[in-house]
N, C-alpha and C positions, 0 to 999 in steps of 0.2 A: 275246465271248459269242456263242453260236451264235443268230443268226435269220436265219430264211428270206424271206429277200425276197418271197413270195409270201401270208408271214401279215402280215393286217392287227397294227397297235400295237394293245396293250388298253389298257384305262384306267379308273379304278375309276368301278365303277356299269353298267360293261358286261354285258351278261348271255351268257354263254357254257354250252358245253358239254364235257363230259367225253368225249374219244373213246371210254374204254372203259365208258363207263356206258349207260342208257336215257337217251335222249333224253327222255322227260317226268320229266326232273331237272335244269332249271337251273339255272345258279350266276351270282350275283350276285359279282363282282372288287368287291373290299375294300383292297386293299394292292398293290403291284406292290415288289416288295422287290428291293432291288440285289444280294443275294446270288446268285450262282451254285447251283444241284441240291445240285451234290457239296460247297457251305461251309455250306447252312442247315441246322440240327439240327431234327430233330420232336418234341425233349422225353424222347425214349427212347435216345438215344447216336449212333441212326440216322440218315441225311441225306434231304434227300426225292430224291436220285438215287440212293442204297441201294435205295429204294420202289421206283423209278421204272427200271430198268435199261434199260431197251427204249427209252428217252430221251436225247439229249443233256446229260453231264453238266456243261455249261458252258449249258446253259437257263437264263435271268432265270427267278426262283420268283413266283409269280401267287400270292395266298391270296385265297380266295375261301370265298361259304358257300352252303348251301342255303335261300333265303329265301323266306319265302312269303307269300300277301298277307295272311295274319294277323299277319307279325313287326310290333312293335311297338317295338322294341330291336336294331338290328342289333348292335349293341358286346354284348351276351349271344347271339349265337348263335354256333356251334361253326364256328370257321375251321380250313379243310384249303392247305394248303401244295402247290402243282403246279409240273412245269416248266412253262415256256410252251407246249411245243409239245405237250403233252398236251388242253389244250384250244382249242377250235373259238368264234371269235368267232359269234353266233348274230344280236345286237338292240346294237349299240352305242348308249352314251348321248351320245353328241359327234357331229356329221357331221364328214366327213374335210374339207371348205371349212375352208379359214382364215378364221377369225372369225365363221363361224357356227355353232349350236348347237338 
C-alpha cells in the first residue's frame, strides 16, 4: 500500500484535516479500514479511489466524520470514507513515545 514516509500513522480519535476542504472543518478518524481506495465501495457501485482520482489508488481508506462539540453519539453521525493521503494529521490523540499517551 502506498505511504509516504513523511506522513505521520493516524489512528482513531485523531483529529485531521481535509486537504481539499476549509480548514475550519475538522474531522475526527473513526475507523482506519484495511481496505485499499480502489477495493472499498461507497454504497453507490463507486470506490472511494473513483472519488478520489488525484490520489493513490492503493491508499489505506481513513473513515472519518465531522464532530462537533454537541455530538452526543458518534455511532449516529455520517461517516465519509478517504484515502490516507487526502488527509492532513492536525491534533493527534496518542503521542508518537512508546508507552506514553
Amino acid at each position: 500500500m502506498s505511504e509516504s514516509d513523511d506522513r505521520p500513522p493516524l489512528h482513531v480519535g485523531d483529529h485531521v484535516h481535509d486537504r481539499e476542504q476549509d480548514r475550519d472543518a475538522p474531522l475526527v478518524v473513526v475507523a482506519m479500514l484495511a481496505a485499499r481506495a480502489d477495493e472499498h465501495e461507497c454504497g453507490d457501485g463507486a470506490t472511494v479511489a473513483n472519488y478520489n482520482e488525484e490520489y493513490p489508488a492503493d491508499d489505506r481508506v481513513v473513515e472519518a466524520v465531522f464532530a462537533q462539540r454537541t455530538t452526543v453519539d458518534i455511532e449516529r453521525v455520517q461517516r465519509y470514507a478517504y484515502p490516507r493521503s487526502r488527509l492532513r494529521l492536525e491534533t493527534p490523540v496518542h503521542d508518537d513515545e512508546e508507552g506514553e499517551d
